[in-house]
N, CA, C, O and CB atoms as a CASP TS submission, in Angstrom:
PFRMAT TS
TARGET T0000
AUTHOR 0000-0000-0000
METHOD Language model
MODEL 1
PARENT N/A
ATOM      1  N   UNK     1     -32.224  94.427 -49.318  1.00  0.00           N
ATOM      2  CA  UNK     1     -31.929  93.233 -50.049  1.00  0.00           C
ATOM      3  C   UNK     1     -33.167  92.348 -50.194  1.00  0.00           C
ATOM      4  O   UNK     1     -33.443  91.826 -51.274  1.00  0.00           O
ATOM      5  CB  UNK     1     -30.815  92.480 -49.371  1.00  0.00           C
ATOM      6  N   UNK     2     -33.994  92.167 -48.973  1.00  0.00           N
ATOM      7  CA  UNK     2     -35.156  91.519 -48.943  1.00  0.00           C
ATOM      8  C   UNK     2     -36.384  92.100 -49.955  1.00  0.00           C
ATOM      9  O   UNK     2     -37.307  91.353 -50.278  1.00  0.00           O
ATOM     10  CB  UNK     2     -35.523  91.545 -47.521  1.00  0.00           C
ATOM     11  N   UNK     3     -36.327  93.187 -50.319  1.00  0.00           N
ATOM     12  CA  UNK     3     -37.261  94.180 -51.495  1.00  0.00           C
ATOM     13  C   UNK     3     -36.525  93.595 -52.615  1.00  0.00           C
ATOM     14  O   UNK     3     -37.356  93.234 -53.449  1.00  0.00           O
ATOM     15  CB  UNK     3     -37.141  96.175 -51.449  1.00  0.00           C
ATOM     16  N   UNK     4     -35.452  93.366 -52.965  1.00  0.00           N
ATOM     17  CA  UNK     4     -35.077  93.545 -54.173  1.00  0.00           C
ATOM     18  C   UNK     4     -35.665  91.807 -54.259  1.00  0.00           C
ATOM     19  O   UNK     4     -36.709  91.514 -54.842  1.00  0.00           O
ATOM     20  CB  UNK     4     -33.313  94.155 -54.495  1.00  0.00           C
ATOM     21  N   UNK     5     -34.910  90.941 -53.671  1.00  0.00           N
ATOM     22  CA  UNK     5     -34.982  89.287 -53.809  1.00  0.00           C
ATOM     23  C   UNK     5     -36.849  89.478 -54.319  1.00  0.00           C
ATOM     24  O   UNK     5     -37.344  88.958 -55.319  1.00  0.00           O
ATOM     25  CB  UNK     5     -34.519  88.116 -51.804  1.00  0.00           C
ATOM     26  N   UNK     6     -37.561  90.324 -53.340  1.00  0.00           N
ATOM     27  CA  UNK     6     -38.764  89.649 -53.768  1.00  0.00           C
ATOM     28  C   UNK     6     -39.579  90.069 -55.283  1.00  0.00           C
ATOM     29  O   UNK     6     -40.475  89.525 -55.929  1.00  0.00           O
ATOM     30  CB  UNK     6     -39.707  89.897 -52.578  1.00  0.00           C
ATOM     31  N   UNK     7     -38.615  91.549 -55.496  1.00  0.00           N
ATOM     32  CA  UNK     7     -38.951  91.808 -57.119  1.00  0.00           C
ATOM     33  C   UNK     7     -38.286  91.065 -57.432  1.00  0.00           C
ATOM     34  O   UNK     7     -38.376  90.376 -56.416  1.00  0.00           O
ATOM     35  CB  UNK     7     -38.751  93.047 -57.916  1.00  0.00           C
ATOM     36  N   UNK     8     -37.438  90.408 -58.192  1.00  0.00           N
ATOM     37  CA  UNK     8     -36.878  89.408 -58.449  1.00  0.00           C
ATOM     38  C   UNK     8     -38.000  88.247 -58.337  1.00  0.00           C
ATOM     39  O   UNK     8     -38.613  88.113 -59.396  1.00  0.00           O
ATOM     40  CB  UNK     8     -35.713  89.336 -57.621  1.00  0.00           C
ATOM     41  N   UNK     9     -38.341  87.528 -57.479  1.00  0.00           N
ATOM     42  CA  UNK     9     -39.040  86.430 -57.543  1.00  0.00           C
ATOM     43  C   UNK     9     -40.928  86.772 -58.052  1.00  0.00           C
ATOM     44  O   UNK     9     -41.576  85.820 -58.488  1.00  0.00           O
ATOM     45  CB  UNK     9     -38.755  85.758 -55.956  1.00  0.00           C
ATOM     46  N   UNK    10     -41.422  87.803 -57.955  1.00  0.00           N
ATOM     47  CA  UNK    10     -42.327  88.428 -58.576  1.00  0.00           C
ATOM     48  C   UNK    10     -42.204  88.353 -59.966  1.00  0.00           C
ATOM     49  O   UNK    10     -43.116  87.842 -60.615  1.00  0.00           O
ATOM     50  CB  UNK    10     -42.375  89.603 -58.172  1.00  0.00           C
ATOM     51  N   UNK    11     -40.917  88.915 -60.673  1.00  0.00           N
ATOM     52  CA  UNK    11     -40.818  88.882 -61.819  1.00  0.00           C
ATOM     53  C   UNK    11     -40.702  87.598 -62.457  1.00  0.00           C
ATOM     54  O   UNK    11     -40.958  87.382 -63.641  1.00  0.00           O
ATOM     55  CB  UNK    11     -39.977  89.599 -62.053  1.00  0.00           C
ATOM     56  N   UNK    12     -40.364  86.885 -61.740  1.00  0.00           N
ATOM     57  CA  UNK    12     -39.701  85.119 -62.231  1.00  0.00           C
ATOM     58  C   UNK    12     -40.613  84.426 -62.263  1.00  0.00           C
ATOM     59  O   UNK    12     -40.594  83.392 -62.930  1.00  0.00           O
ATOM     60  CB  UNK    12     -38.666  84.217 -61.287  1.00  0.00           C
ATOM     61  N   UNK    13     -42.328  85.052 -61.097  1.00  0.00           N
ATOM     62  CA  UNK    13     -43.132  84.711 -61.106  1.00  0.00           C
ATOM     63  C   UNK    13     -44.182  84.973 -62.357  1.00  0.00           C
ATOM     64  O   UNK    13     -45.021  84.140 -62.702  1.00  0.00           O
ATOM     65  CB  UNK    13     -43.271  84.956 -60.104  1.00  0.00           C
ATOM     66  N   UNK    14     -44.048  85.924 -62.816  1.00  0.00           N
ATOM     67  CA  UNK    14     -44.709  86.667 -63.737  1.00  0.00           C
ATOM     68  C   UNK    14     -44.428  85.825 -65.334  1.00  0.00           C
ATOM     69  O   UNK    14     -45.272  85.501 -66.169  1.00  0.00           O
ATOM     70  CB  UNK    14     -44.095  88.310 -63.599  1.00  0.00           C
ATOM     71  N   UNK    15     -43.407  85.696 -65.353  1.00  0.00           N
ATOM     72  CA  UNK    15     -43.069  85.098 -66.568  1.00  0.00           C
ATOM     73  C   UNK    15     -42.842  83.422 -66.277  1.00  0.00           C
ATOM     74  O   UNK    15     -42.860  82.727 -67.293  1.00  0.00           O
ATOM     75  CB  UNK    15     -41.712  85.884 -67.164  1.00  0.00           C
ATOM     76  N   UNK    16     -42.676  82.870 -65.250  1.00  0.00           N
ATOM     77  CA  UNK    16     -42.539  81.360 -65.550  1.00  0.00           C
ATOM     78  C   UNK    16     -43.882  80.755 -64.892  1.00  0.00           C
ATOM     79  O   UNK    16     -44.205  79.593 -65.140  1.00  0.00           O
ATOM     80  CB  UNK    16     -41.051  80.647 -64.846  1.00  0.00           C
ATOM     81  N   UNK    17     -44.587  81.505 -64.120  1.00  0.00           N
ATOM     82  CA  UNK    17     -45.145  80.874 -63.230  1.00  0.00           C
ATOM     83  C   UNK    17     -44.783  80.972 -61.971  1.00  0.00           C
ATOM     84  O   UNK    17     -43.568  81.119 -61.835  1.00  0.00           O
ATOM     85  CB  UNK    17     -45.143  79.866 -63.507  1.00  0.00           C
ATOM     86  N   UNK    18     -45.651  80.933 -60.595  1.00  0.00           N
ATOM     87  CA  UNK    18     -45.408  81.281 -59.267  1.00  0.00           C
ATOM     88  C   UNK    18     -45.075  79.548 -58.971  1.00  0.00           C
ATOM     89  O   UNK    18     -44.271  79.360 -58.058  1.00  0.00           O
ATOM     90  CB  UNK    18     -46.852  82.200 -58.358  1.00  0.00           C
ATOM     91  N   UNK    19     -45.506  78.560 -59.516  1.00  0.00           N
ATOM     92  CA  UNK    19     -45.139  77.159 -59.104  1.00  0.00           C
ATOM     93  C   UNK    19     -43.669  76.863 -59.736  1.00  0.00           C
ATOM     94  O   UNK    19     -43.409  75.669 -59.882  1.00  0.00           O
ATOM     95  CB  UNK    19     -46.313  76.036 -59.665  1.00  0.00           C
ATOM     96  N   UNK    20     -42.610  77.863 -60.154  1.00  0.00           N
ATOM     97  CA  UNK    20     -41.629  77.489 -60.979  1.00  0.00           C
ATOM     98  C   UNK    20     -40.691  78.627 -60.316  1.00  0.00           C
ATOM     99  O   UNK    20     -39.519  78.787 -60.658  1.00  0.00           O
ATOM    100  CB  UNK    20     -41.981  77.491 -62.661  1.00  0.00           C
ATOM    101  N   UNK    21     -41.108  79.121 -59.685  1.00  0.00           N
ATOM    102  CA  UNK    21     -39.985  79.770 -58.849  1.00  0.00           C
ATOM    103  C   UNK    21     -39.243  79.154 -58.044  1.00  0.00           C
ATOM    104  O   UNK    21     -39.805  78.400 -57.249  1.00  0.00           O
ATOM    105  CB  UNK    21     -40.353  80.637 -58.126  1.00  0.00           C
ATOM    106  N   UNK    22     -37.877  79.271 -58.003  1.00  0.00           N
ATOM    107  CA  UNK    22     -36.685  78.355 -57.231  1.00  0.00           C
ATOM    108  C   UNK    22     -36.596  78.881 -55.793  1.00  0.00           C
ATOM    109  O   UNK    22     -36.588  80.087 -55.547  1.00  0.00           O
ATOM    110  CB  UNK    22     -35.053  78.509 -57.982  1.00  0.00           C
ATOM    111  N   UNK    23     -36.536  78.007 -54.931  1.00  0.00           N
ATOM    112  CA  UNK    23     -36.386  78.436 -53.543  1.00  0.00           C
ATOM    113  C   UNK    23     -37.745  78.965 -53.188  1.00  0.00           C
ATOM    114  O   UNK    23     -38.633  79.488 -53.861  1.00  0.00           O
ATOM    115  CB  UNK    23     -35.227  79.524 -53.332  1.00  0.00           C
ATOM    116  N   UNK    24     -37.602  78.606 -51.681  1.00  0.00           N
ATOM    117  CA  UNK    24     -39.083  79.434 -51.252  1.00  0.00           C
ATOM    118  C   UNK    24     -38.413  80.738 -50.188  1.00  0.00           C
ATOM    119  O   UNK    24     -37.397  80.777 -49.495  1.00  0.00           O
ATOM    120  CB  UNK    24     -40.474  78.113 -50.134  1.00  0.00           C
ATOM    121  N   UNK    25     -39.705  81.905 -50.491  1.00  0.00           N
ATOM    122  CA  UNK    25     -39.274  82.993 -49.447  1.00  0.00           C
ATOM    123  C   UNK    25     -38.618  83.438 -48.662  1.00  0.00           C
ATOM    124  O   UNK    25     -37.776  84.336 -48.669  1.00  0.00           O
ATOM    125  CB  UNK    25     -39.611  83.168 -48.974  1.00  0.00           C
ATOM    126  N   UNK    26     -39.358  82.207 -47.275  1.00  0.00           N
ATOM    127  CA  UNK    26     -38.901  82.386 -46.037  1.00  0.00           C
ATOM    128  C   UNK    26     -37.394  81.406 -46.365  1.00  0.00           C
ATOM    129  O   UNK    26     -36.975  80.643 -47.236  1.00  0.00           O
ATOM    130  CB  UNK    26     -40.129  81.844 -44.737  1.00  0.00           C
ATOM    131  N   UNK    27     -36.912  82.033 -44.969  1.00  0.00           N
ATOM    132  CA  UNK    27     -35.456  81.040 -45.022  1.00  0.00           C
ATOM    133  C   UNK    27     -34.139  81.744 -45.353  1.00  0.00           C
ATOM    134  O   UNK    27     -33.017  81.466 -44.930  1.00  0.00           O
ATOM    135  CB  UNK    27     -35.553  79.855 -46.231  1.00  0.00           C
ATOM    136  N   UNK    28     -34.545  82.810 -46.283  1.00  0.00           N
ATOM    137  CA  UNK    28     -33.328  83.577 -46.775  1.00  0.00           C
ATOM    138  C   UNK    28     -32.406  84.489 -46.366  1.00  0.00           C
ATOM    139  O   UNK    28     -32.794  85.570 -45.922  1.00  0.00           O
ATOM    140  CB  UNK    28     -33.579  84.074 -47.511  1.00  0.00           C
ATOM    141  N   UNK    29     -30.957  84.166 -46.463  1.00  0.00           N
ATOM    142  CA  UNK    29     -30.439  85.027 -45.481  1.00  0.00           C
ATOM    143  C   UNK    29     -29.205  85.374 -46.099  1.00  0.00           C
ATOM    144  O   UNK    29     -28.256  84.625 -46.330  1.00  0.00           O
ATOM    145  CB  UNK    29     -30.303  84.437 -44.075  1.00  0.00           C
ATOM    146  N   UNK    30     -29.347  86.876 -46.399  1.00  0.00           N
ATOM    147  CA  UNK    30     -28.426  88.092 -47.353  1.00  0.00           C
ATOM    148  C   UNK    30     -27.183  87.312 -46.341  1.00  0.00           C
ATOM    149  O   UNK    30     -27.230  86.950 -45.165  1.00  0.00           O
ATOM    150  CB  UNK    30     -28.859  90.440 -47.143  1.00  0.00           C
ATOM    151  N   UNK    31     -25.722  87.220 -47.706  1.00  0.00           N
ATOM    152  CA  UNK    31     -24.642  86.864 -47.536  1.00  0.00           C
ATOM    153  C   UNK    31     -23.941  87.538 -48.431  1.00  0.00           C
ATOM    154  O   UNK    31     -24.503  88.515 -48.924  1.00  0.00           O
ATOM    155  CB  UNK    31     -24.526  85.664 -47.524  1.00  0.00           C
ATOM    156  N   UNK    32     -22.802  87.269 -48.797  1.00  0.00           N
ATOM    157  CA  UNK    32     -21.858  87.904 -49.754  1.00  0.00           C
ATOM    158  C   UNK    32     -20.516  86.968 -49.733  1.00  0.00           C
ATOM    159  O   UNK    32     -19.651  86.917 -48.858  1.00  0.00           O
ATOM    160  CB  UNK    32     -21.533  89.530 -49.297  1.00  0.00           C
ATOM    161  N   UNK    33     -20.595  86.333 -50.811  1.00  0.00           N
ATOM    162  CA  UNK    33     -19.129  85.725 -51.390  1.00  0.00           C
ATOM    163  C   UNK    33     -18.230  86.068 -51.589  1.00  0.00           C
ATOM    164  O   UNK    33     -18.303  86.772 -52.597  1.00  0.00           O
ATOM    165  CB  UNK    33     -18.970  85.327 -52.223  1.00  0.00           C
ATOM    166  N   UNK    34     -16.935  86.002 -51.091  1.00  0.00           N
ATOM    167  CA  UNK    34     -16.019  85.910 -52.205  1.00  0.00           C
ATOM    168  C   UNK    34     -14.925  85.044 -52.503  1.00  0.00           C
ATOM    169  O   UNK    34     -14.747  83.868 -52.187  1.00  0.00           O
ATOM    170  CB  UNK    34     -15.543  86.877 -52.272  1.00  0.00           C
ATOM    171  N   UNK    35     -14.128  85.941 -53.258  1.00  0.00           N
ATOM    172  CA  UNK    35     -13.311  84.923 -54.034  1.00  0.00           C
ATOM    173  C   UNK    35     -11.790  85.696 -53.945  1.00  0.00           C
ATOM    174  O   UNK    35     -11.428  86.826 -53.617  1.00  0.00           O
ATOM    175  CB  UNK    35     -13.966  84.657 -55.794  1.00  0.00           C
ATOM    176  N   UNK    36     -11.088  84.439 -54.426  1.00  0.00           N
ATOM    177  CA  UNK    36      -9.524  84.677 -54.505  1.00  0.00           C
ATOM    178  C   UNK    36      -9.221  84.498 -55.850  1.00  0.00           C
ATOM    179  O   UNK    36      -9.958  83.949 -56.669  1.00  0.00           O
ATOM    180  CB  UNK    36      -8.606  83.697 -53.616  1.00  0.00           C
ATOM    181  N   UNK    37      -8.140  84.963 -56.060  1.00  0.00           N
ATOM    182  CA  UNK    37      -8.054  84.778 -57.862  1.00  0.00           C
ATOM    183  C   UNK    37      -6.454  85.354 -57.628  1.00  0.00           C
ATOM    184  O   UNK    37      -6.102  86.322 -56.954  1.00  0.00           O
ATOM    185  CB  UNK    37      -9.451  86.052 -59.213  1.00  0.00           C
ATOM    186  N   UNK    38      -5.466  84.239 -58.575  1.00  0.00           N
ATOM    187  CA  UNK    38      -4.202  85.110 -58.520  1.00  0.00           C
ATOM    188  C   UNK    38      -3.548  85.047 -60.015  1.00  0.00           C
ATOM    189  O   UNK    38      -3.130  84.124 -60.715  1.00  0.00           O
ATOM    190  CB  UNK    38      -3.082  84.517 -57.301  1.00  0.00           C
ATOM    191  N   UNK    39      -3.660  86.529 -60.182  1.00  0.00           N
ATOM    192  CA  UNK    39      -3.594  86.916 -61.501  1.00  0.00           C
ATOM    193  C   UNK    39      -2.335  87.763 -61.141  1.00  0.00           C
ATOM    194  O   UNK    39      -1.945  88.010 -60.000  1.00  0.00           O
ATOM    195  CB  UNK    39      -4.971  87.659 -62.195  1.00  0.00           C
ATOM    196  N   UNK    40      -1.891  88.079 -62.061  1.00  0.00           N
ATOM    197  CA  UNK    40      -0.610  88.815 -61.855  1.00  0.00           C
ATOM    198  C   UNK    40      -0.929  90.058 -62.995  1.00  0.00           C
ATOM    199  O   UNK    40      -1.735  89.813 -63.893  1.00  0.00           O
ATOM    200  CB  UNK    40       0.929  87.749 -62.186  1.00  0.00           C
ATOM    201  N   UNK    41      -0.599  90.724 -62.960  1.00  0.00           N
ATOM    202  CA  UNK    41      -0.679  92.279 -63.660  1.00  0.00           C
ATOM    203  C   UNK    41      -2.048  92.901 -63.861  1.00  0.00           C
ATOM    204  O   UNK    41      -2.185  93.755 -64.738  1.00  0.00           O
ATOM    205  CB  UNK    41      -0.056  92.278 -65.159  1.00  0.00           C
ATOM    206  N   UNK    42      -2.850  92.605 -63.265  1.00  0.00           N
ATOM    207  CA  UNK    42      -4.393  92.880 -63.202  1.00  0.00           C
ATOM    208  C   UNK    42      -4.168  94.064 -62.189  1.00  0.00           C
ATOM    209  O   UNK    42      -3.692  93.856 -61.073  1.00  0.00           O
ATOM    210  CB  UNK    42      -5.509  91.478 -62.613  1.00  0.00           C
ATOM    211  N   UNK    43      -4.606  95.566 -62.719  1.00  0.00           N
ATOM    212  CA  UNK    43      -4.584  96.498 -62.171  1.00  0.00           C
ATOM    213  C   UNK    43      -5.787  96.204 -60.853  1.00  0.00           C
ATOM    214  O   UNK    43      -6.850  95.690 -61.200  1.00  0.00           O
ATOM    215  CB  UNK    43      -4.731  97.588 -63.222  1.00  0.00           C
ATOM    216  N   UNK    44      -5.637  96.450 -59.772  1.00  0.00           N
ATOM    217  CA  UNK    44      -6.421  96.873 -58.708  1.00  0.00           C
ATOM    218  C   UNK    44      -6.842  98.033 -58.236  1.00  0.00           C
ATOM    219  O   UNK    44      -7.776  98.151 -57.443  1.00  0.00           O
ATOM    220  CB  UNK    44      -6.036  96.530 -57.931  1.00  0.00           C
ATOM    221  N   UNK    45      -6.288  98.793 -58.618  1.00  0.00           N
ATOM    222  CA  UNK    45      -6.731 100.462 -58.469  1.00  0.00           C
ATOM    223  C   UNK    45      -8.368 100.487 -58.811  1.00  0.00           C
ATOM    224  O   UNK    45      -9.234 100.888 -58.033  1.00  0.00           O
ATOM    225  CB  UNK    45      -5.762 101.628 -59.786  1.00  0.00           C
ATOM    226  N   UNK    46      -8.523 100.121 -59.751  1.00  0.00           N
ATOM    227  CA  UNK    46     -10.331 100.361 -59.831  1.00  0.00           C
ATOM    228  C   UNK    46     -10.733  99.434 -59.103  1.00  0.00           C
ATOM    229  O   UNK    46     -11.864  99.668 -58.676  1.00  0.00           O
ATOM    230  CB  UNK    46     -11.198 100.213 -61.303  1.00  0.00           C
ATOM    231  N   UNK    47     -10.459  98.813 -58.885  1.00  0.00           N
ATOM    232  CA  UNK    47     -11.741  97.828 -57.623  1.00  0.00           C
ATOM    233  C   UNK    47     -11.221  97.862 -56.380  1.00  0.00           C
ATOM    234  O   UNK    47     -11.658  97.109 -55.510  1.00  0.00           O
ATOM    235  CB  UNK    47     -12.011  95.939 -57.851  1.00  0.00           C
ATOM    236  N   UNK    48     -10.214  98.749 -56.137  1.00  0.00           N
ATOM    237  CA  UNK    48     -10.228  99.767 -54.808  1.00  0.00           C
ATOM    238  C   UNK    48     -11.368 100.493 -54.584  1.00  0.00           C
ATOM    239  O   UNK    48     -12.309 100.349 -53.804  1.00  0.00           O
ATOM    240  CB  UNK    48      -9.191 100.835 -54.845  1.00  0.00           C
ATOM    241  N   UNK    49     -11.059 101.408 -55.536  1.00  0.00           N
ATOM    242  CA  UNK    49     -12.061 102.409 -55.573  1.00  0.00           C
ATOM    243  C   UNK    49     -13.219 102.664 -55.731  1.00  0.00           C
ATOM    244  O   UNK    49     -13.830 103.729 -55.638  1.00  0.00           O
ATOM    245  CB  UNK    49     -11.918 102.907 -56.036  1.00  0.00           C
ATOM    246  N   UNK    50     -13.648 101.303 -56.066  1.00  0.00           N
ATOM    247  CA  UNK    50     -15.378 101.146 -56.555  1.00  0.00           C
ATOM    248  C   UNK    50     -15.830 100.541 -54.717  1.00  0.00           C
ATOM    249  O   UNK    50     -16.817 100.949 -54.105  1.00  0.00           O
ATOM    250  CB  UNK    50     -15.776  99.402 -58.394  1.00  0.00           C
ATOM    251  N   UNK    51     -14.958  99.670 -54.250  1.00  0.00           N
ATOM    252  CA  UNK    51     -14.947  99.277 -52.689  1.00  0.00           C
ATOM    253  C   UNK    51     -15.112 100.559 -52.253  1.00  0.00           C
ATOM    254  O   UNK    51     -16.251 100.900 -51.931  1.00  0.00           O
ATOM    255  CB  UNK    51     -13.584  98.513 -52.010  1.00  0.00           C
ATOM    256  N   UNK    52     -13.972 101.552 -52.152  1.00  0.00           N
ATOM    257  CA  UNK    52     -13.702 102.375 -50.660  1.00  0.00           C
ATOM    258  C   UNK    52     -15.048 103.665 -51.218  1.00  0.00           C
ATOM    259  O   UNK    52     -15.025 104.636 -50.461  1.00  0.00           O
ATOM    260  CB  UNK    52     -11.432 103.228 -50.360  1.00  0.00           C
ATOM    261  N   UNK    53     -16.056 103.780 -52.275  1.00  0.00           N
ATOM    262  CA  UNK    53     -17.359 103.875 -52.442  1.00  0.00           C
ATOM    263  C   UNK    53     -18.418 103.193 -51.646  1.00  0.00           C
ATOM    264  O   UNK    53     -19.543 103.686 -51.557  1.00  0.00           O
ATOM    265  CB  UNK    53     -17.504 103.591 -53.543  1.00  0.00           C
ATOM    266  N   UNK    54     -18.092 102.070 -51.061  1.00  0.00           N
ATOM    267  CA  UNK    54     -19.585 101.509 -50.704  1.00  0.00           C
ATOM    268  C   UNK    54     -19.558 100.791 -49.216  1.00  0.00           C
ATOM    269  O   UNK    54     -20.393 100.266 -48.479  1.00  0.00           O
ATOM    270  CB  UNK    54     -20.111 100.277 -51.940  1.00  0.00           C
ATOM    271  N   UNK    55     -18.117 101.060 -49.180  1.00  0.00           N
ATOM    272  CA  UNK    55     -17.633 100.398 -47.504  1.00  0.00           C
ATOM    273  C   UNK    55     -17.960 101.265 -46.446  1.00  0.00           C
ATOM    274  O   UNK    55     -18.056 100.657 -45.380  1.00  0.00           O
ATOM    275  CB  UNK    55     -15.925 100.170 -47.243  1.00  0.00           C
ATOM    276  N   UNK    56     -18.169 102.498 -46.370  1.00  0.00           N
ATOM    277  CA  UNK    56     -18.847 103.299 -45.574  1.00  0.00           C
ATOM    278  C   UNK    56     -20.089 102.967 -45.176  1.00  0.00           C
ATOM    279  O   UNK    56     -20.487 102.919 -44.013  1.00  0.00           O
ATOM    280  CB  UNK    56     -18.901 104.353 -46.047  1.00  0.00           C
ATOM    281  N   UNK    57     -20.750 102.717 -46.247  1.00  0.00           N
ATOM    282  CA  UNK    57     -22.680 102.214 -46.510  1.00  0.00           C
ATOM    283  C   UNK    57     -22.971 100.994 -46.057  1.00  0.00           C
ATOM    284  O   UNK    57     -24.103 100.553 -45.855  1.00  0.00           O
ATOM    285  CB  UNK    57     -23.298 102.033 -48.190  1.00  0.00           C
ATOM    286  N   UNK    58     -21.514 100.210 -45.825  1.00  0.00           N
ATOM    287  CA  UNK    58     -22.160  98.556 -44.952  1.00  0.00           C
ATOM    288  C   UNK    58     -21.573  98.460 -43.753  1.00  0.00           C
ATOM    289  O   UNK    58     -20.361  98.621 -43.612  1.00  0.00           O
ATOM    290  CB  UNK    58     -21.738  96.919 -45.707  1.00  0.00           C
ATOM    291  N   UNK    59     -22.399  98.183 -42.762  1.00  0.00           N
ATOM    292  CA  UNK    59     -21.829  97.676 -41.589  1.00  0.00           C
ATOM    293  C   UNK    59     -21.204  96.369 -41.611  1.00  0.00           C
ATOM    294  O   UNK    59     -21.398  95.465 -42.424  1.00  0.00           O
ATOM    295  CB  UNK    59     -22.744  97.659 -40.660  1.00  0.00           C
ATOM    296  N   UNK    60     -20.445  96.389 -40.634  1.00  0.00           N
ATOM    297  CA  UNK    60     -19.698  95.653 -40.271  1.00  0.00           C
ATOM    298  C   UNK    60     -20.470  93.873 -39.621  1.00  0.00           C
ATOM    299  O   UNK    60     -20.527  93.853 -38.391  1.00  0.00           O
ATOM    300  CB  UNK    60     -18.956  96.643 -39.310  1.00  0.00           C
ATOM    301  N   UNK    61     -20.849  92.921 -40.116  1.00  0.00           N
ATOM    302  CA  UNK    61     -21.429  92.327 -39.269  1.00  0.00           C
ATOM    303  C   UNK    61     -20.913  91.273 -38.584  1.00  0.00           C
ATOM    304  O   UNK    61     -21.620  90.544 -37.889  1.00  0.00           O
ATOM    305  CB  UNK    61     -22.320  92.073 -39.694  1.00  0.00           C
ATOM    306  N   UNK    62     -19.334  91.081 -38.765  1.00  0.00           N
ATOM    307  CA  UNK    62     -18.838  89.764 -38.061  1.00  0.00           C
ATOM    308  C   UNK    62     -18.105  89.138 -39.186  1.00  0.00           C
ATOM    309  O   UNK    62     -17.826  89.851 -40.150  1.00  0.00           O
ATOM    310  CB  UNK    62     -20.074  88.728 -37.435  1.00  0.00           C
ATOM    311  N   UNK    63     -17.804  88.051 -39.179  1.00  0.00           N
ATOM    312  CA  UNK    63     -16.841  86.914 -40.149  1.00  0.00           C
ATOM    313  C   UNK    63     -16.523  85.728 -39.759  1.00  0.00           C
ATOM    314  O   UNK    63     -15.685  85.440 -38.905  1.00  0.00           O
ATOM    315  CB  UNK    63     -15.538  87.308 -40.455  1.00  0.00           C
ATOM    316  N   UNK    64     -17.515  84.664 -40.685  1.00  0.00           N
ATOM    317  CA  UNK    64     -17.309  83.240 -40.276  1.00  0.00           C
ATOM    318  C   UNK    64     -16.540  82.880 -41.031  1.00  0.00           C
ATOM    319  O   UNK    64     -16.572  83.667 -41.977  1.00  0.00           O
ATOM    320  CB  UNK    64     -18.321  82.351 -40.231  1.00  0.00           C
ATOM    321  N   UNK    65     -15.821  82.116 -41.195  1.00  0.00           N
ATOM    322  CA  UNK    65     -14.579  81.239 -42.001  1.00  0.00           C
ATOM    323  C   UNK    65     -14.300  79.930 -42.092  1.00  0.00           C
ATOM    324  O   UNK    65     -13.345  79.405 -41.519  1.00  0.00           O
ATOM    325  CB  UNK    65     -13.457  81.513 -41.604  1.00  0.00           C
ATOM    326  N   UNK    66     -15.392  79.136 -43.061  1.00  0.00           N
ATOM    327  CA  UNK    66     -15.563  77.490 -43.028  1.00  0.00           C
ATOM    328  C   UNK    66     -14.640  76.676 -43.945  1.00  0.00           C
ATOM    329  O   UNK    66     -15.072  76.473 -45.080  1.00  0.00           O
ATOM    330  CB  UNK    66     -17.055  77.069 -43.478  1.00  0.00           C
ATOM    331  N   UNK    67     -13.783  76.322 -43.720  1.00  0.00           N
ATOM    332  CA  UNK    67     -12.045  75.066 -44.529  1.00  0.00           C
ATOM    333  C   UNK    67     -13.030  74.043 -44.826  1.00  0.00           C
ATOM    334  O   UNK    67     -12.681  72.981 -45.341  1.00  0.00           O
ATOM    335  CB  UNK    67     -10.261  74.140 -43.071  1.00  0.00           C
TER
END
């Protein structure tokens, strides 16, 4: 994740300027959002399955939960 963020900010650098890049480097710390959404007839079968693809490949790291 830390390779990708910094192509990413290389590139942002490249085209806006290295003084116009948002956020600095250090400090950053890979998370993952989500969300709730209540929709009613929205198939879930594919975003099962695109999950039970990539849930093997991440560890497990804990779960904070801020109200």
């Amino acid at each position: 994740m830390a390779a990708v963020r910094r192509a990413v900010r290389n590139g942002i650098a490249d085209v806006w300027g290295a003084a116009r890049v948002p956020e600095t480097e250090d400090g950053f710390v890979p998370h993952v959002s989500l969300a709730y959404s209540r929709i009613s007839g929205m198939p879930l079968a594919p975003i099962r399955d695109v999950l039970a693809l990539w849930s093997a490949n991440i560890p497990f790291m804990g779960l904070t939960c801020e109200v």
